[in-house]
C-alpha positions in Angstrom: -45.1 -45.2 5.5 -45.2 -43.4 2.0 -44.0 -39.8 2.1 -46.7 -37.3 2.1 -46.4 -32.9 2.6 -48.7 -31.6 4.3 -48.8 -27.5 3.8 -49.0 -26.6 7.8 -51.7 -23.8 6.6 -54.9 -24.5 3.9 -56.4 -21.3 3.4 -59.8 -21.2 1.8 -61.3 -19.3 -0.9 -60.8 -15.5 0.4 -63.6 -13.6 0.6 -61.7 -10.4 1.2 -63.2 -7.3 -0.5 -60.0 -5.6 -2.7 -59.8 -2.5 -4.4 -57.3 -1.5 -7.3 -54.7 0.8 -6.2 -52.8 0.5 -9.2 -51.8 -0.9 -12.4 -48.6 0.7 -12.3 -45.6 -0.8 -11.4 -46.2 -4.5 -12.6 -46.0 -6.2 -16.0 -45.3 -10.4 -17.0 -42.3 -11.9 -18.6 -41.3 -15.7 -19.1 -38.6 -17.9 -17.8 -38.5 -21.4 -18.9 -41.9 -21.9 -19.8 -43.5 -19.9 -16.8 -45.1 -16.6 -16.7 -42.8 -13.9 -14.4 -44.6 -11.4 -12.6 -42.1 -8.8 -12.5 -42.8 -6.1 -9.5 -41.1 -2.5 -9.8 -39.6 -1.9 -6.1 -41.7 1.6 -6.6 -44.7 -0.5 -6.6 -43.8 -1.9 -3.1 -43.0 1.1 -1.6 -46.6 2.8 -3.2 -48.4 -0.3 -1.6 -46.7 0.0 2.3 -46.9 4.0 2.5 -51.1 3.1 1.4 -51.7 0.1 3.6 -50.1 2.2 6.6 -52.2 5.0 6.1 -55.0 3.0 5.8 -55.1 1.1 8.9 -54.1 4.8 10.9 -57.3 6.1 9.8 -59.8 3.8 8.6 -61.1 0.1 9.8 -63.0 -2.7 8.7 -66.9 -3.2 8.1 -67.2 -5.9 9.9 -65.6 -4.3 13.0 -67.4 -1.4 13.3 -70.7 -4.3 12.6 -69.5 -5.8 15.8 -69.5 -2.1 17.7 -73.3 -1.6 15.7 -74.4 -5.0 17.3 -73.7 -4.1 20.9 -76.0 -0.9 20.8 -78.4 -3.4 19.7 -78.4 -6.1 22.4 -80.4 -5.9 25.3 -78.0 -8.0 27.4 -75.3 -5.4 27.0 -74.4 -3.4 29.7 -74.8 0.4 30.2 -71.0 0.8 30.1 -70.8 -1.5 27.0 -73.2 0.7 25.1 -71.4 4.2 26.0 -67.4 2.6 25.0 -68.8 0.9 21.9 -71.1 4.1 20.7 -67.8 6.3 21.5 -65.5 3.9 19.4 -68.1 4.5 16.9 -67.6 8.2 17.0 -64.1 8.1 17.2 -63.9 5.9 13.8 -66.1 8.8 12.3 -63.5 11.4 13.5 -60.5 9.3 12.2 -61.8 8.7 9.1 -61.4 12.5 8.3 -58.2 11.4 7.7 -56.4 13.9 10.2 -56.5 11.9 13.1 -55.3 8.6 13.6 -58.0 6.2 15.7 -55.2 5.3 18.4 -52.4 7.7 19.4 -50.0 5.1 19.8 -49.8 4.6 15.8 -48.1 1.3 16.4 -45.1 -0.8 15.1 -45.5 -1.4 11.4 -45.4 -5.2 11.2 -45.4 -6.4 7.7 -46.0 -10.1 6.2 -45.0 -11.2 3.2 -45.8 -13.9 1.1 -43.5 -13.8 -2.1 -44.3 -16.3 -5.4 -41.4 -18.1 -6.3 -42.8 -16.5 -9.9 -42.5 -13.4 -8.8 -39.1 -10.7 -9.4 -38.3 -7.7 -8.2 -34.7 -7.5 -8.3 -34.3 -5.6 -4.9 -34.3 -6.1 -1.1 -37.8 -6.0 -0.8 -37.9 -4.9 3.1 -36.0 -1.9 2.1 -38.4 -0.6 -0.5 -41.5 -1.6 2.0 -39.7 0.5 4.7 -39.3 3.2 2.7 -43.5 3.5 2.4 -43.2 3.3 5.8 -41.2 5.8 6.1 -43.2 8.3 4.0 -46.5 7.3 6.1 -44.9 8.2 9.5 -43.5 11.2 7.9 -46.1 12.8 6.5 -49.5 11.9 8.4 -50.1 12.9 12.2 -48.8 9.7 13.3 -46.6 8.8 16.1 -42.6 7.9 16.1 -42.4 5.2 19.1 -39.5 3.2 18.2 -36.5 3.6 20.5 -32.9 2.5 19.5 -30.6 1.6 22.0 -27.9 3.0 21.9 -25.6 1.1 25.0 -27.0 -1.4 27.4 -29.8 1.2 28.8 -29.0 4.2 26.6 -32.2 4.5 24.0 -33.1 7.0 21.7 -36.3 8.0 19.7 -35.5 6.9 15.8 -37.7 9.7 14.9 -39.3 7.5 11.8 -41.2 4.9 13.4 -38.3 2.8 12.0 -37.4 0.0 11.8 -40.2 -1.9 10.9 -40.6 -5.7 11.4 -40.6 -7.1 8.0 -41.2 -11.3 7.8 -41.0 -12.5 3.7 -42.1 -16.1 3.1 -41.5 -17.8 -0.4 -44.7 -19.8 -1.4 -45.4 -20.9 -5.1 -47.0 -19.4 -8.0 -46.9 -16.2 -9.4 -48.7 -13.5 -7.1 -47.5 -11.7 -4.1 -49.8 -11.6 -0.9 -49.5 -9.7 2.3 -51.0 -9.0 5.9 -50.4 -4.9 7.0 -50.5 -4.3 10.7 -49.8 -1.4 12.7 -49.8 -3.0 16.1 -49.5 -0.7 19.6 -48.0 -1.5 22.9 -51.2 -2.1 24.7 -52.3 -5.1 22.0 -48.8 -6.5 21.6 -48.0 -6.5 25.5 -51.2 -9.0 25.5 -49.6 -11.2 23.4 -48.6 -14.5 26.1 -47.1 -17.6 25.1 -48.0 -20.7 28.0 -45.6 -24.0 27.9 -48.4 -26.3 28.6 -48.0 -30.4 28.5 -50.4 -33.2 27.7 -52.1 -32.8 30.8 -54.0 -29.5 29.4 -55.4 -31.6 26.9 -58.6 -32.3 28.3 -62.2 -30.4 28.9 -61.9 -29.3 32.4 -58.1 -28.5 32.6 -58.5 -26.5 29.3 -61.4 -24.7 30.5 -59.6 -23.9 34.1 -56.7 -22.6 31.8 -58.7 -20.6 29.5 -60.8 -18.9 32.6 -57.7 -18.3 34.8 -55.9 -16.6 31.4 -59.0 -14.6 29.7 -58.8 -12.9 32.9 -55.3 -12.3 33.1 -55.2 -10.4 29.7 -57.0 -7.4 31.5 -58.6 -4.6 30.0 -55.3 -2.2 29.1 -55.4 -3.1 25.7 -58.3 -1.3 24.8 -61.8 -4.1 24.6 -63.6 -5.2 23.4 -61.0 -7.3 21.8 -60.8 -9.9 18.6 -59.0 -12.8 20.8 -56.8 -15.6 19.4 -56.3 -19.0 21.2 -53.5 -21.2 19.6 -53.1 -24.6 21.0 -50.1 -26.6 20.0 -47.2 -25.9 17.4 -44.0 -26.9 16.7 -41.8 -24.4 18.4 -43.1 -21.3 20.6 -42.3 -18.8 17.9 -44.9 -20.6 14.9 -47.5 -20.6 18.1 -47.1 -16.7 18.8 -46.7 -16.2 15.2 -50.3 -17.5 14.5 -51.7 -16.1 17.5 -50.9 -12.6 15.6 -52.4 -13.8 12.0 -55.1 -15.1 13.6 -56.5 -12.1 15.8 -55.7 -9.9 12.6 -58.2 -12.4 10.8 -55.9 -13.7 8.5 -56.5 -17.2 9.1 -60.7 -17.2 9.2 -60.4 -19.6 5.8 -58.6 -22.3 7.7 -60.4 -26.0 7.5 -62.5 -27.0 10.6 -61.0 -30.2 11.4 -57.6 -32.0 11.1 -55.6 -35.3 9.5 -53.2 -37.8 10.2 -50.0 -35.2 8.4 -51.0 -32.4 10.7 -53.4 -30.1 9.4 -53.8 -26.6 11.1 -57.4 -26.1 11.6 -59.9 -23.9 13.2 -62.3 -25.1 16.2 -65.4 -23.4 16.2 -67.3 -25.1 18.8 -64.6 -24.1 21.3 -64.7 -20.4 19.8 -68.0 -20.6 21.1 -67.2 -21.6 24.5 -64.4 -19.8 25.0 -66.5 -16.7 23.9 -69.0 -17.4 26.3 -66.5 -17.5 29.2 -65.9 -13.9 28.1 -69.1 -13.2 28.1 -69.3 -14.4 31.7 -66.1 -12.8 33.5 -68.3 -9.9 33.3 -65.1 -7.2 32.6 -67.1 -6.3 29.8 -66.1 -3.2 27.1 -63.4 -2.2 29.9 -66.1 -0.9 32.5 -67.9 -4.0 33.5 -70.8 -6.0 31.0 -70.8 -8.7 28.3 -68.7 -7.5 25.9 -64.9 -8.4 26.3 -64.8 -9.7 22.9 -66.0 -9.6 20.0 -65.5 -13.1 18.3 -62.5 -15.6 19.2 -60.2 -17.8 16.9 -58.8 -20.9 18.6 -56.3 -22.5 15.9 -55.2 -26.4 16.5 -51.7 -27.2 15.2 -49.7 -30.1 15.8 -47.3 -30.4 18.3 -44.0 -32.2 20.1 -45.0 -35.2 22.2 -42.9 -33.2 25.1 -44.4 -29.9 24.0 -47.7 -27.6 23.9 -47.6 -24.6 23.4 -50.5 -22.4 24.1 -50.5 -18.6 22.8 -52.7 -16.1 23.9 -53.5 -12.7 22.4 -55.7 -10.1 20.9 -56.3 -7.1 18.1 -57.8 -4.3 20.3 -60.3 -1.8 19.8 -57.7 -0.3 17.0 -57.7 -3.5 14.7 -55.2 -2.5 12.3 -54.9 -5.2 10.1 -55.2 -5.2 6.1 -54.6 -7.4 3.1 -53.0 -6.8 0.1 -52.2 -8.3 -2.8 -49.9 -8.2 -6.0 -51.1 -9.7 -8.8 -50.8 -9.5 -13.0 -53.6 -7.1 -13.0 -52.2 -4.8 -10.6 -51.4 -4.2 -6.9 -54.7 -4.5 -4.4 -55.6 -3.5 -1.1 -58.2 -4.3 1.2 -61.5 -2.2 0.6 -61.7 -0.3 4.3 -64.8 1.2 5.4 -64.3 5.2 4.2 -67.9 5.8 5.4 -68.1 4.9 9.4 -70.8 7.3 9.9 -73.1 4.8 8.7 -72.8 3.0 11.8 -73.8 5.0 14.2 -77.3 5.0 15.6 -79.9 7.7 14.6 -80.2 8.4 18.5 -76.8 8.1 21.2 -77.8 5.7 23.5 -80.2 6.7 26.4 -77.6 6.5 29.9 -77.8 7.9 33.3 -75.4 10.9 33.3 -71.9 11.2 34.7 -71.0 12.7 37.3 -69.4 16.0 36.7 -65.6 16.9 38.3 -63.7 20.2 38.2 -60.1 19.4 38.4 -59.6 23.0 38.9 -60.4 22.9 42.4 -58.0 22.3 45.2 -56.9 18.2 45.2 -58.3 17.8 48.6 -61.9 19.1 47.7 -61.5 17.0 44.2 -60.6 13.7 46.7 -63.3 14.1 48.8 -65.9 15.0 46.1 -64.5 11.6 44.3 -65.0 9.7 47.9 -68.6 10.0 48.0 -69.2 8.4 45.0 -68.5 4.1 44.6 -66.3 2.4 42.0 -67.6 2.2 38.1 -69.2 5.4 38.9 -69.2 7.1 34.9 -67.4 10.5 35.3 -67.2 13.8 33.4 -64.2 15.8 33.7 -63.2 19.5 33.5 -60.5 21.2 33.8 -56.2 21.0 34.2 -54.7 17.4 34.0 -50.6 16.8 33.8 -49.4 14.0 31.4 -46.9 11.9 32.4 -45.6 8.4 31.1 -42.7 6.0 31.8 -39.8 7.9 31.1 -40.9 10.9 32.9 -41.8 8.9 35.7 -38.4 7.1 36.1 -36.5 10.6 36.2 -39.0 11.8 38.8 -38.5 8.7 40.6 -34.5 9.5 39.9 -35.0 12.9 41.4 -36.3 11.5 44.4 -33.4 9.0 45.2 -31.3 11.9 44.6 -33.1 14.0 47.9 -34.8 16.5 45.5 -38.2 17.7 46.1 -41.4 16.1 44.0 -42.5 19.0 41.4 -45.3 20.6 42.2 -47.3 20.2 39.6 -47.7 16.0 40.7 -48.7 17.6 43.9 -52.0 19.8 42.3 -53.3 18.1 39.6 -54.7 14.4 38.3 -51.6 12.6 36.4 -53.4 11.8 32.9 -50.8 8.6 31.5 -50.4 9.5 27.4 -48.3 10.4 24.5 -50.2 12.2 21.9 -49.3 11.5 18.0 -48.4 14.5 16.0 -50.8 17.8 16.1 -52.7 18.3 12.8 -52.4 22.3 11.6 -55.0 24.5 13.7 -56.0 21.5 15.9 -54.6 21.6 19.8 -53.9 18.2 19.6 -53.1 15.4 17.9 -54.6 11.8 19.1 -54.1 11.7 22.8 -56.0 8.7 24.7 -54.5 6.8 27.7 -51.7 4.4 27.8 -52.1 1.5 30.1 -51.5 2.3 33.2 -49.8 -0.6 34.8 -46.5 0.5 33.3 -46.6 3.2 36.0 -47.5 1.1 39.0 -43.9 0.5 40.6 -44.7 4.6 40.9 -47.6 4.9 42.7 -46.5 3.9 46.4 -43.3 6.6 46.4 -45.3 9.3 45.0 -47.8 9.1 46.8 -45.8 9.1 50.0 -44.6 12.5 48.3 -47.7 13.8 48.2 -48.7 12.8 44.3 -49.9 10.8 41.8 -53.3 11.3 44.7 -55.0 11.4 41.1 -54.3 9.2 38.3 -56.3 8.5 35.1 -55.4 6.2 32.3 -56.5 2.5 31.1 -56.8 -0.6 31.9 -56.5 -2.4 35.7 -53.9 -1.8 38.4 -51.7 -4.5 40.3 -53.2 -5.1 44.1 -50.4 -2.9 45.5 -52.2 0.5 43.4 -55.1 -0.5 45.4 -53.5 -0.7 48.7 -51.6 2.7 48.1 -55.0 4.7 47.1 -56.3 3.3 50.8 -53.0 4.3 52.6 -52.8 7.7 51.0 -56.2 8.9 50.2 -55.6 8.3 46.4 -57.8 7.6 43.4 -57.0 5.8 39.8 -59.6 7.0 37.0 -60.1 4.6 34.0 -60.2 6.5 30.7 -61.5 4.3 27.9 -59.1 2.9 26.1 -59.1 3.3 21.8 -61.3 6.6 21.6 -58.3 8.9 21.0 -59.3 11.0 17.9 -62.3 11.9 19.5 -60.3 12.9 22.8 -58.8 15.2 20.8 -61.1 16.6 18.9 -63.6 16.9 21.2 -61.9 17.2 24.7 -58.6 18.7 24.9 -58.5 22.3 24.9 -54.7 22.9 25.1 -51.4 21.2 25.5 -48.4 23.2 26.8 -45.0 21.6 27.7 -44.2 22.2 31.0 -41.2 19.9 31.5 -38.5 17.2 30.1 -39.3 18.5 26.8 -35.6 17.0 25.6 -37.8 13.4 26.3 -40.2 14.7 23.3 -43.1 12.3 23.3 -42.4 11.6 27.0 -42.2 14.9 27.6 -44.4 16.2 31.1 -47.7 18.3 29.5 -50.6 20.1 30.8 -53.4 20.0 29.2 -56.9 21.8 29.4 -59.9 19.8 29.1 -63.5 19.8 29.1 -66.3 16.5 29.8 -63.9 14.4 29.6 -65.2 11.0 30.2 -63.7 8.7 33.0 -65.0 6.2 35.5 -63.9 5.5 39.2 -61.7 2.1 39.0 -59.7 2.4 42.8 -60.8 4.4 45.6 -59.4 5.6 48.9 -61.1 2.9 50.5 -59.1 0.4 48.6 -61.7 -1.0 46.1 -60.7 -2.2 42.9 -63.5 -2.1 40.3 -61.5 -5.0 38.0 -60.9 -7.0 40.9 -64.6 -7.2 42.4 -65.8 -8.3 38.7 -62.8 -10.5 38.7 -63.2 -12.0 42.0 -60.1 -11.8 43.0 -60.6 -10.1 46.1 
């Protein structure tokens, strides 16, 4: 057999929209017959601190098209139409440029694909991290990187550094790259499967993909941009495409494949695998149509012993943006700066929430939750306490040591979030939910104790949440996941410290708030909203 190189990845003609950031920084030279590019490291730096600031605030046409489209169809759900018309609003609020769209503002993740005919002279993750840098440090954004220190000593690097930084050399003389600011809820949904050949037919692929779609969950913020990679030749080039694939980077791939192993895009089973989305019926978090948006599933070749099979998504916060170096100047993808123009003339017609005053007593607020049934659509008023892992485990410490539960878990809902940083004469910076199965090893204790009775936050619980709201009387609240400018703006009154303020973000708050939206996921007659639709019961 004659030799023959097949390039693993044929991207096609990109039809990405750019806009000129700047001519600065760039000019040609020649070497041996071939035009240089030569790239001032200040140019690098200009381009990361942009891009990050960018994806914080603002998002792409075409995903705020996809919100449009479910106000639009009459097989949406109730619940789909009220998350994606408040996603809507929240873009509108974020694109003020104060608040970031998610309050987890994410790892920077940055990759690089570097011309051979292209010079800068420098370590180009250095000058990339320090745009980084200057983003984190001077927008409303959050630090959530934690350096260990020993073993199981970590500490807050109070930059969002480091970033993760993955440079390529490919020919010719331009530099390309994919931005993304990617948050804990999104990048804990990112699953790698070691499959065999026995996957690799119709009905054991669409048993897989059913039992998985389901398993991803709802606690990274739907309706989601999902990525199905099948094959590869190691694990970590499966889970790598799984993350350029959900961030769209790998739409212009070819639809079928050769004999040399040509990556390639299957859009019949996008369909179907889209349509088993459709038909879990988890919906945009609360129960509908509208888990996804669209799906990539991505073909690559693999080891006879060997398939791979990744799994994962780009949430409700798709931060993901192109750039591009070039002789004419250094380009960044054209965001939409104008979300307003989304929204409906009219908010969608709904029945109205339920109203709650989480000022009153937590028995009354128990028992006026226990007279209404799961995906009940809440509106809340009144004193929360926010409390994530860390502050959680030294609770939890506190109690091996014989020490009492503080009170304040005793009297009030325990909201789950970390807000980014508070803009000048706001309250609060972005402060939506985390995902609350981080917290679940917690419930059962505290509840014993006397709290947690109340819990709000995102995405589904494990069967044992379930089982402690029936033993104990207790309730779990889903927020919606992704809305978290608006939270702020809108819904949070005050924040006040009230304890573990050495944890910083971790810290225990209290915050005031006012029709705050929520909807009954577990009651105290152990239903599970998630696992009804899932039926899993």
């Amino acid at each position: 057999m004659e030799f023959a190189y097949q390039k693993p990845l044929v991207l096609g003609q990109d039809k990405t929209p750019y806009r000129l950031l700047t001519k600065d920084y760039v000019s040609t030279t020649s070497f041996q017959g071939k035009t240089i590019l030569q790239v001032a490291p200040e140019g690098l730096e200009l381009l990361a601190r942009e891009a990050l600031r960018e994806v914080s605030f603002y998002l792409r046409p075409t995903h705020l098209q996809s919100l449009n489209r479910i106000l639009d169809d009459p097989e949406a759900s109730d619940n789909d139409r009220f998350v994606a018309h408040a996603l809507l609003q929240n873009a509108v609020i974020a694109a003020e440029g104060k608040l970031p769209s998610c309050q987890d503002t994410g790892t920077a993740i940055v990759i690089g694909k570097k011309g051979q005919q292209v010079f800068t002279g420098v370590d180009d993750a250095e000058w990339l991290s320090k745009g980084i840098f200057k983003t984190y440090q001077t927008e409303n954004l959050r630090y959530s990187q934690l350096a260990p220190l020993s073993m199981f000593e970590e500490k807050n690097t109070g930059s969002n550094l480091p970033a993760q930084i993955d440079l390529y050399a490919t020919p010719g003389d331009s530099y390309e790259f994919l931005f993304l600011a990617k948050g804990g809820g999104s990048a804990n949904k990112s699953f790698l499967f070691q499959q065999t050949k026995s996957l690799l037919n119709e009905e054991s692929l669409i048993k897989f993909i059913e039992d998985k779609v389901k398993y991803l969950g709802t606690s990274a913020c739907p309706p989601y941009h999902l990525a199905l990679v099948i094959g590869g030749t190691s694990a970590e080039s499966c889970l790598k495409i799984v993350k350029e694939a959900s961030a769209g980077y790998l739409d212009y791939l070819p639809t079928s494949g050769n004999m040399h192993g040509q990556a390639f895009r299957d859009v019949e089973w996008e369909a179907r695998v889209q349509k088993i989305c459709q038909e879990t019926g988890i919906g945009a978090q609360f129960g509908g149509k509208y888990f996804v948006h669209d799906v990539r599933v991505i073909r690559l070749p693999r080891h006879a012993a060997s398939c791979p099979v990744g799994l994962g998504v780009s949430c409700s916060a798709d931060r993901n943006i192109k750039a591009r170096i070039t002789k004419d100047g250094i380009f960044i993808e054209d965001l939409e700066h104008n979300p307003a123009r989304f929204l409906p003339e009219k908010d969608p017609s709904l029945a109205p929430p339920v109203e709650i005053d989480l000022d009153r007593p937590m028995a009354e607020i128990r028992r006026e939750l226990s007279r209404h049934p799961i995906k009940t659509r809440l509106k809340l008023s009144g004193t929360l306490i926010v409390a994530r892992d860390v502050a959680h485990a030294r609770i939890q410490q506190m109690l091996n040591e014989g020490k009492p539960m503080p009170d304040y878990f005793k009297n009030h809902p325990i909201y789950y979030a970390g807000p980014a940083k508070t803009p000048e004469g706001m309250p609060s910076g972005s402060f939506g939910p985390t995902t609350a199965g981080r917290m679940d090893p917690y419930v059962t204790p505290f509840m014993a104790q006397g709290g947690s009775l109340v819990m709000l936050a995102k995405g589904n619980r494990s069967p044992e949440v379930a089982a402690a709201c029936k033993q104990y009387g207790g309730f779990y609240l889903g927020s919606i996941g992704g809305p978290a400018a608006i939270l702020a703006k809108q819904n949070i009154l005050s924040v006040e410290v009230v304890d573990f303020a050495d944890l910083g973000m971790e810290a225990v708050r209290k915050i005031r708030i006012k029709d705050f939206p929520a909807f009954i996921v577990c009651d105290d007659k152990g239903n599970d909203f998630y696992s009804n639709i899932q039926g899993n019961e």
